[in-house]
C-alpha atoms as an extended CHARMM CRD file, in Angstrom:
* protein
*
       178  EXT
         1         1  UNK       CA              0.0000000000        0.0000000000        0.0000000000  PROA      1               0.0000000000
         2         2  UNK       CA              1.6310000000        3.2660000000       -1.0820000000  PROA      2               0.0000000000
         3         3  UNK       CA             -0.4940000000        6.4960000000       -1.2050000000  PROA      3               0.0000000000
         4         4  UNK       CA              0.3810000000        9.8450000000       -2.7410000000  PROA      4               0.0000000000
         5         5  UNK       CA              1.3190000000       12.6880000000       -0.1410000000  PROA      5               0.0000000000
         6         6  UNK       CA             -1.4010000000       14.4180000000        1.3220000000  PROA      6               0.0000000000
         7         7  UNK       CA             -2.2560000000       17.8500000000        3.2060000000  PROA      7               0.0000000000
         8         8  UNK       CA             -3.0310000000       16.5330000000        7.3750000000  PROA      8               0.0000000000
         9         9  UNK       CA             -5.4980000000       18.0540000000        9.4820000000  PROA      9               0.0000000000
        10        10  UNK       CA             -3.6620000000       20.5270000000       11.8850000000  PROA      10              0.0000000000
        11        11  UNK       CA             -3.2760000000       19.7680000000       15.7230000000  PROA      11              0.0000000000
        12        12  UNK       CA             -6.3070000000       21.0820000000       17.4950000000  PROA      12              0.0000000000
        13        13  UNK       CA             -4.2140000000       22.2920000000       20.4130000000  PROA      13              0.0000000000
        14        14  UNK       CA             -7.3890000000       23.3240000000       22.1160000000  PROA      14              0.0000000000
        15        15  UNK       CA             -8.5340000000       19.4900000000       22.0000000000  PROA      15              0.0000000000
        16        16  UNK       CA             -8.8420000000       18.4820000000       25.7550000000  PROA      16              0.0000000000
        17        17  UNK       CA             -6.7920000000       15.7590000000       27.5040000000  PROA      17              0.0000000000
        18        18  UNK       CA             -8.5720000000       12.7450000000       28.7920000000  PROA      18              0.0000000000
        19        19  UNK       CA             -7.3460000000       11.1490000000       31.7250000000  PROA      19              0.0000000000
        20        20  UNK       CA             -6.4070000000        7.7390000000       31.4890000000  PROA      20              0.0000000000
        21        21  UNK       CA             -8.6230000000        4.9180000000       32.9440000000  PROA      21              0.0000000000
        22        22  UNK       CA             -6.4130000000        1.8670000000       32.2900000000  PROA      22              0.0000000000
        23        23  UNK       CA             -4.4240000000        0.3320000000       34.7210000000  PROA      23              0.0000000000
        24        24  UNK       CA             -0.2870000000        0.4020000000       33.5790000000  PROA      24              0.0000000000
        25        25  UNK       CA              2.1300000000       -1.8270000000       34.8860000000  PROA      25              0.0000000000
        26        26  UNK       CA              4.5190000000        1.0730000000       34.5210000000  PROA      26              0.0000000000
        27        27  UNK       CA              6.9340000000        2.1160000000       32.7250000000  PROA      27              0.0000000000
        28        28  UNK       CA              8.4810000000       -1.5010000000       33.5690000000  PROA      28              0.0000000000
        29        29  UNK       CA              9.4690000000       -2.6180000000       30.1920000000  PROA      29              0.0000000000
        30        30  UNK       CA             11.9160000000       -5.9130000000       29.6770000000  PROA      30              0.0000000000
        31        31  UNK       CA             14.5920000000       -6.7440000000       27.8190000000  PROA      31              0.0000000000
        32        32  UNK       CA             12.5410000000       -9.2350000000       26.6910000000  PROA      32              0.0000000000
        33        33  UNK       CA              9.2490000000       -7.1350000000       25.2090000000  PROA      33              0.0000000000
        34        34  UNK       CA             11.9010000000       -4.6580000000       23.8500000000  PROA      34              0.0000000000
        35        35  UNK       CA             13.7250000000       -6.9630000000       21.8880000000  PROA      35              0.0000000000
        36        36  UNK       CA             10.2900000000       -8.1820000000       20.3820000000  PROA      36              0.0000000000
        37        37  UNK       CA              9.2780000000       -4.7390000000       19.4080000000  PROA      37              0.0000000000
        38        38  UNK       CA             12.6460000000       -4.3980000000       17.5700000000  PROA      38              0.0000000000
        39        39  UNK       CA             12.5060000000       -7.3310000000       15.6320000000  PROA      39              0.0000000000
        40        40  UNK       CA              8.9630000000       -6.6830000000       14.8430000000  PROA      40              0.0000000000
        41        41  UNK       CA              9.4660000000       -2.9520000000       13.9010000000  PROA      41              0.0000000000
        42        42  UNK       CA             12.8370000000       -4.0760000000       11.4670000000  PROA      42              0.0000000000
        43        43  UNK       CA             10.2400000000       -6.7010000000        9.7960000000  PROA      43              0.0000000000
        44        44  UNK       CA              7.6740000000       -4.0490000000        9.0180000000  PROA      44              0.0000000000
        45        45  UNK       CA              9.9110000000       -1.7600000000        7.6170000000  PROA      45              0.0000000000
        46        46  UNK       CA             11.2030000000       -4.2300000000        5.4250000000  PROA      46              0.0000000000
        47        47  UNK       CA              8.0460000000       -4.8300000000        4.4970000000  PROA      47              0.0000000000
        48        48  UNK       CA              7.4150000000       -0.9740000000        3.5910000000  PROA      48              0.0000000000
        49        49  UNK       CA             10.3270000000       -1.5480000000        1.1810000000  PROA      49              0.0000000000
        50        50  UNK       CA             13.3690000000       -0.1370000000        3.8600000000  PROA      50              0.0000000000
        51        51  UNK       CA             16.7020000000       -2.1280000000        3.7240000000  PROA      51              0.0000000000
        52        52  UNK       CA             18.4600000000       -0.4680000000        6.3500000000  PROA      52              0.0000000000
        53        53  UNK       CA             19.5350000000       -1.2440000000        9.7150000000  PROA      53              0.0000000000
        54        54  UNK       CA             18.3880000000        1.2620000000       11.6070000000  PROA      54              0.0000000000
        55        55  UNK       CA             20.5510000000        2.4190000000       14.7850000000  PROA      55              0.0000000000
        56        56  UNK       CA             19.5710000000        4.2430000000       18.0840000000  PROA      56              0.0000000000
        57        57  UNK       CA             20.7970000000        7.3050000000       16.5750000000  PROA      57              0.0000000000
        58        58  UNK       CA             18.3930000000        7.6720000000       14.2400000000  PROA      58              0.0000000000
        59        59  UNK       CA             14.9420000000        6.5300000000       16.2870000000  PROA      59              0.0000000000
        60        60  UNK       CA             13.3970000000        9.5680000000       18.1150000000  PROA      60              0.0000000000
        61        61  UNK       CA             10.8940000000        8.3800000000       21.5180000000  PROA      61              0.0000000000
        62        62  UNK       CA              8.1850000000       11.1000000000       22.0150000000  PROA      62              0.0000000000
        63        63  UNK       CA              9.2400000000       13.1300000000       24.6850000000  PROA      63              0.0000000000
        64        64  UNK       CA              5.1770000000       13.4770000000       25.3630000000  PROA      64              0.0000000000
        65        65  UNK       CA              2.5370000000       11.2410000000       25.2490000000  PROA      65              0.0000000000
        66        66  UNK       CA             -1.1080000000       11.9020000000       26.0970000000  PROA      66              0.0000000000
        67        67  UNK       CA             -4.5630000000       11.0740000000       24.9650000000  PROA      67              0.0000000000
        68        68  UNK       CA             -6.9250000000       14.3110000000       23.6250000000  PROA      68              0.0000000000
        69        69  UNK       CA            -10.7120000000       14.2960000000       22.8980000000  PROA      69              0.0000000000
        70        70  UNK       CA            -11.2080000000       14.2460000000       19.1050000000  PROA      70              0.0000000000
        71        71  UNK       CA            -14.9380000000       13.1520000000       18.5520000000  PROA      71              0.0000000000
        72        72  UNK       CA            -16.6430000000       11.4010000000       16.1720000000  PROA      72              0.0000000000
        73        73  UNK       CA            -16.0440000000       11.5220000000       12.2160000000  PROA      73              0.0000000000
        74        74  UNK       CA            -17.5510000000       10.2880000000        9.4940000000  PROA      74              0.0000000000
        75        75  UNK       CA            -15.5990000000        7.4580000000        9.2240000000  PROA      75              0.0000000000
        76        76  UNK       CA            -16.1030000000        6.5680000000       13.1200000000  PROA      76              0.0000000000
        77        77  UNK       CA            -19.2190000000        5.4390000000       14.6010000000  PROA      77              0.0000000000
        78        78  UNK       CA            -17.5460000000        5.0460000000       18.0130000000  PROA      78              0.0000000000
        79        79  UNK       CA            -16.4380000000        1.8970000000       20.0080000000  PROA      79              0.0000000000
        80        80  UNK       CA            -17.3000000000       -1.8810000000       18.6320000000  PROA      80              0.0000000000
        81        81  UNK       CA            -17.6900000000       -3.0700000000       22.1380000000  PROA      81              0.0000000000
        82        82  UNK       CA            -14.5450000000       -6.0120000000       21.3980000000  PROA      82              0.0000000000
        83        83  UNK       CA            -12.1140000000       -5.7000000000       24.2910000000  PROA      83              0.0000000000
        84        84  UNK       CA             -8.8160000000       -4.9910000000       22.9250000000  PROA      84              0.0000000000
        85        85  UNK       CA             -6.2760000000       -7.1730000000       24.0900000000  PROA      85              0.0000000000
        86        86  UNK       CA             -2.4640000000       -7.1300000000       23.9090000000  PROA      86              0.0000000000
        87        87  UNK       CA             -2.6220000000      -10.6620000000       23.8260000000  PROA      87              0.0000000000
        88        88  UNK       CA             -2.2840000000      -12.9880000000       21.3330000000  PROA      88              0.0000000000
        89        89  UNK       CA             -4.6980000000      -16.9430000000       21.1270000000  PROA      89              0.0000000000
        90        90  UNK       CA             -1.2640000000      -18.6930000000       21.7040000000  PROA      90              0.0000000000
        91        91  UNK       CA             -0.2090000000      -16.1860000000       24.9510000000  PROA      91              0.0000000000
        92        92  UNK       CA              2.1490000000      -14.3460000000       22.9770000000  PROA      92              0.0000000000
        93        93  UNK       CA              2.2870000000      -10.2940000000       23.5420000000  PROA      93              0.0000000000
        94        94  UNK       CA              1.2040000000       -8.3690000000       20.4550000000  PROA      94              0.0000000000
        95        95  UNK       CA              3.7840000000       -5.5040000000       19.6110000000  PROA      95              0.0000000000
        96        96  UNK       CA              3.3840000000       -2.1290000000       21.0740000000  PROA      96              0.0000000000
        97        97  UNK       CA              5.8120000000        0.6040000000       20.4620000000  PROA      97              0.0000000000
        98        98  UNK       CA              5.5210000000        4.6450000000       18.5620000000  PROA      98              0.0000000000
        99        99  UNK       CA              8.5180000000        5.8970000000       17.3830000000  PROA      99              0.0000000000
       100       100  UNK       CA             10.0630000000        8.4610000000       14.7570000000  PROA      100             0.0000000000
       101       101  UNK       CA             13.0710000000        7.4000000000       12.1750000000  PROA      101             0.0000000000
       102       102  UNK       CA             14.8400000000        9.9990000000       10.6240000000  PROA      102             0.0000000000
       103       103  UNK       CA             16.1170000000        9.0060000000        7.1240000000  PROA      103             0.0000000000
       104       104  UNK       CA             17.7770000000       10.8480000000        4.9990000000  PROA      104             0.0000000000
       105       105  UNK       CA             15.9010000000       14.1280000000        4.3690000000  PROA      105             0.0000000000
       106       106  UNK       CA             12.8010000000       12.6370000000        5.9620000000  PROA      106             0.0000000000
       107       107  UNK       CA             10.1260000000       11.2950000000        8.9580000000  PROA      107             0.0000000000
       108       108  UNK       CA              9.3400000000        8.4100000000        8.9620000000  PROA      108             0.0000000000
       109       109  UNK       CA              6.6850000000        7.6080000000       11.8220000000  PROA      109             0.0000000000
       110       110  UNK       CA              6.4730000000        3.6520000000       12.9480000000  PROA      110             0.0000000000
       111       111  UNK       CA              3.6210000000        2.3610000000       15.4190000000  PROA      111             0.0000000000
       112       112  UNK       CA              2.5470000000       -0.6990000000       16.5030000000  PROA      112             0.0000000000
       113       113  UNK       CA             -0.7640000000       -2.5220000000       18.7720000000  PROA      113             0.0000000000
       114       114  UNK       CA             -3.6160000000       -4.4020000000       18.7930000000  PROA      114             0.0000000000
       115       115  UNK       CA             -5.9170000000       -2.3670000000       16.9370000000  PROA      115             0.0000000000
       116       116  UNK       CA             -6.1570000000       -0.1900000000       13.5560000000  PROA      116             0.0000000000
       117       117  UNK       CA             -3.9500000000        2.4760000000       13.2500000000  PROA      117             0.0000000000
       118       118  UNK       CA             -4.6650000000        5.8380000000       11.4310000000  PROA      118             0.0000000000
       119       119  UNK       CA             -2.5210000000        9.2660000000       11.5580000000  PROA      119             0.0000000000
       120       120  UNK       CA             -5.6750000000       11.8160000000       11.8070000000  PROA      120             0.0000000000
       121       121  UNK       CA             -3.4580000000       15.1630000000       12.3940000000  PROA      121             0.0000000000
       122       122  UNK       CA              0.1570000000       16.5510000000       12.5320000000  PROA      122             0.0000000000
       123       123  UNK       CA              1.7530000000       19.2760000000       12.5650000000  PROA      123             0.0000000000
       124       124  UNK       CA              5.5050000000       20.0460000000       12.4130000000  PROA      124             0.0000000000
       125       125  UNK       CA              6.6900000000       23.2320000000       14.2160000000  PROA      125             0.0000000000
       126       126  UNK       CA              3.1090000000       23.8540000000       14.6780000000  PROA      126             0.0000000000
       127       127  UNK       CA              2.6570000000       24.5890000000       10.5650000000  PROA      127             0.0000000000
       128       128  UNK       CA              0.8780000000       21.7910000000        7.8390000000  PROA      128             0.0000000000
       129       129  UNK       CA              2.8020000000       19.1900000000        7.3420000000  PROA      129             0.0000000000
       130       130  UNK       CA              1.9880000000       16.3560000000        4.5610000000  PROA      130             0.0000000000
       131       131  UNK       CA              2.1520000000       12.4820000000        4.3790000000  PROA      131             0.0000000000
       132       132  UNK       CA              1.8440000000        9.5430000000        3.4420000000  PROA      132             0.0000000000
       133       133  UNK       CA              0.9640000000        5.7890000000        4.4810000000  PROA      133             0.0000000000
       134       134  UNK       CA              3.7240000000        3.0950000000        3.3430000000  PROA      134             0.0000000000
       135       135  UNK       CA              2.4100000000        0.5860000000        5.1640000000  PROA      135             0.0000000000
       136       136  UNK       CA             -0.8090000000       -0.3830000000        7.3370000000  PROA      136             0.0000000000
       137       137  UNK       CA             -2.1640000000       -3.2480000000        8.0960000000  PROA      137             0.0000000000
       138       138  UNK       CA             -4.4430000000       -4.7170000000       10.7420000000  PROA      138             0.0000000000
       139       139  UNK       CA             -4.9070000000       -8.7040000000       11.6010000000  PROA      139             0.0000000000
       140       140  UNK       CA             -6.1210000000      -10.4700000000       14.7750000000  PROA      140             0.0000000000
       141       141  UNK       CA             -2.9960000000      -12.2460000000       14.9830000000  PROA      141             0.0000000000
       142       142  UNK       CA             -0.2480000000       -9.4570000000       14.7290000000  PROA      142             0.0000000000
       143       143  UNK       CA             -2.4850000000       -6.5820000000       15.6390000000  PROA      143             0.0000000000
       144       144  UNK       CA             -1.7590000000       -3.1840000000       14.1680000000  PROA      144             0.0000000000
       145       145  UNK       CA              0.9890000000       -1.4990000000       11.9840000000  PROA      145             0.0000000000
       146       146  UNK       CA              1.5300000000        1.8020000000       10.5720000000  PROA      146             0.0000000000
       147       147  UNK       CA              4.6320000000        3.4440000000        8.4130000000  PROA      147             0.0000000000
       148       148  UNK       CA              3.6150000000        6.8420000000        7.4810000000  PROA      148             0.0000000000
       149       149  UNK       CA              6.3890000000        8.9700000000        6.0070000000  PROA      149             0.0000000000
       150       150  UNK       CA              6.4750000000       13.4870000000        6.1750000000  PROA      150             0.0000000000
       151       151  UNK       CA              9.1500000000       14.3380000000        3.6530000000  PROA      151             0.0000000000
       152       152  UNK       CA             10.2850000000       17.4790000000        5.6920000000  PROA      152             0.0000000000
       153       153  UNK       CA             12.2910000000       18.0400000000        9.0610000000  PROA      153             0.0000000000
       154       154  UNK       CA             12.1600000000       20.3360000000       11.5150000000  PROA      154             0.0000000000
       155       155  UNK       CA             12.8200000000       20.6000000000       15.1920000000  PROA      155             0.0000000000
       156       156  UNK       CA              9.0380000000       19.6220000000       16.7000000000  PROA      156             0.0000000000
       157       157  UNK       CA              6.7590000000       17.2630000000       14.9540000000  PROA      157             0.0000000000
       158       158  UNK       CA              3.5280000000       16.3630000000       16.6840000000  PROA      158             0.0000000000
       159       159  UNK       CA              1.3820000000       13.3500000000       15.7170000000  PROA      159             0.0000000000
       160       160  UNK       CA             -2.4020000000       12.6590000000       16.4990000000  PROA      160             0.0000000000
       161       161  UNK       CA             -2.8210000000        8.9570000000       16.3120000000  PROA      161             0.0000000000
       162       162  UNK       CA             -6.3210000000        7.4460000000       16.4840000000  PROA      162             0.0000000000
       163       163  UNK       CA             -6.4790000000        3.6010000000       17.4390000000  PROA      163             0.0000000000
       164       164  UNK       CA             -9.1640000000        1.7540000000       16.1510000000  PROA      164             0.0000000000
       165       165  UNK       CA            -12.6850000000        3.4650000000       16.6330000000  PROA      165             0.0000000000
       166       166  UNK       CA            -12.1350000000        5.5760000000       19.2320000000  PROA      166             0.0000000000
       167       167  UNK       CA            -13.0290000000        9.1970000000       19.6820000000  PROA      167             0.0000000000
       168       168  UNK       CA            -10.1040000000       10.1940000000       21.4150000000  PROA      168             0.0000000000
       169       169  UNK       CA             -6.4410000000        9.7790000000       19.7440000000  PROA      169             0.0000000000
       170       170  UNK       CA             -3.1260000000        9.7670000000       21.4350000000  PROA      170             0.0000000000
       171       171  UNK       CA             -1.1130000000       12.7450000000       20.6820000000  PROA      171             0.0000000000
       172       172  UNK       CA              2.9880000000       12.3030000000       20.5140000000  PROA      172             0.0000000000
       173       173  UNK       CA              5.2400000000       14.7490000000       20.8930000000  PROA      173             0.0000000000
       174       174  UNK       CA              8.7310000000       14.3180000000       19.2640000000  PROA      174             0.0000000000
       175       175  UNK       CA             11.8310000000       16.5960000000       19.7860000000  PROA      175             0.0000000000
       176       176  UNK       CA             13.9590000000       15.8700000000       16.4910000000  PROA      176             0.0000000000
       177       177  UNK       CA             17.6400000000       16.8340000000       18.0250000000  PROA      177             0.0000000000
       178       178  UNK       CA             20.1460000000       18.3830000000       15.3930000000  PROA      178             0.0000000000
């Protein structure tokens, strides 16, 4: 799947923050579930068509994470009552990680986890930015993955992510370093 660049909504940075009802474990993560993520995230970008091995230098962790009130769209009709799980039929975690490659002269914006994944706004240093899916795909079995690539740099980008049907989207904050 490869779709021409297009214009994204801004950030509505008047959207409201929504407090978090789930319970985390923390930000406990083990060698163990971060090694899977890896080797899941290098498989999906191979997938997108990447043959590059991708070093720490070049991945970019949001520096904030939160979830903001969206509402409804015309291609949402709200939750479809399924509990999502992060758990696979034969016990196996399903991949969860966001993160932000820089390559080249480019963004390129990796997620993973159990449910659909769809970019629904960015901006980058608070202007229009454009995109464009490379990859996206959704299966019981492996869950959700997203490549979506912003052919520009700068020193802020921030990314409105919507998981499956929701209303509400996590918003990412990435600080692109020099």
């Amino acid at each position: 799947m490869n779709y021409s660049y297009e214009k994204l909504p801004l950030i509505d940075l008047s959207a409201p923050k929504v407090l978090g009802r789930g319970n985390r474990r923390g930000n406990n993560i083990s060698d163990e579930i971060v090694a899977q993520n890896l080797d899941d995230a290098g498989k999906i970008l191979a997938l997108a068509g990447f043959d590059i091995d991708v070093c720490p230098g070049n991945i970019i962790e949001a520096g904030e994470k939160y979830m903001v009130e969206t509402g409804p769209d015309s291609e949402s009709t709200g939750p479809t009552g399924k509990p999502a799980t992060n758990i696979t039929r034969k016990g196996l975690r399903k991949p969860h990680y966001t993160r932000l490659l820089i390559l080249q002269d480019k963004l390129v914006f990796q997620a993973a986890c159990c449910l659909p994944l769809r970019v629904i706004a960015a901006s980058l240093d608070g202007n229009v930015v454009s995109g464009r899916i490379l990859f996206s795909s959704h299966s019981e079995k492996d869950g959700g993955k997203l490549i979506y690539e912003f052919p520009d740099k700068g020193p802020e980008m921030t990314i409105d992510l919507r998981r499956g049907e929701s209303t509400k989207a996590q918003r990412l904050i990435f600080a692109i370093r020099a």
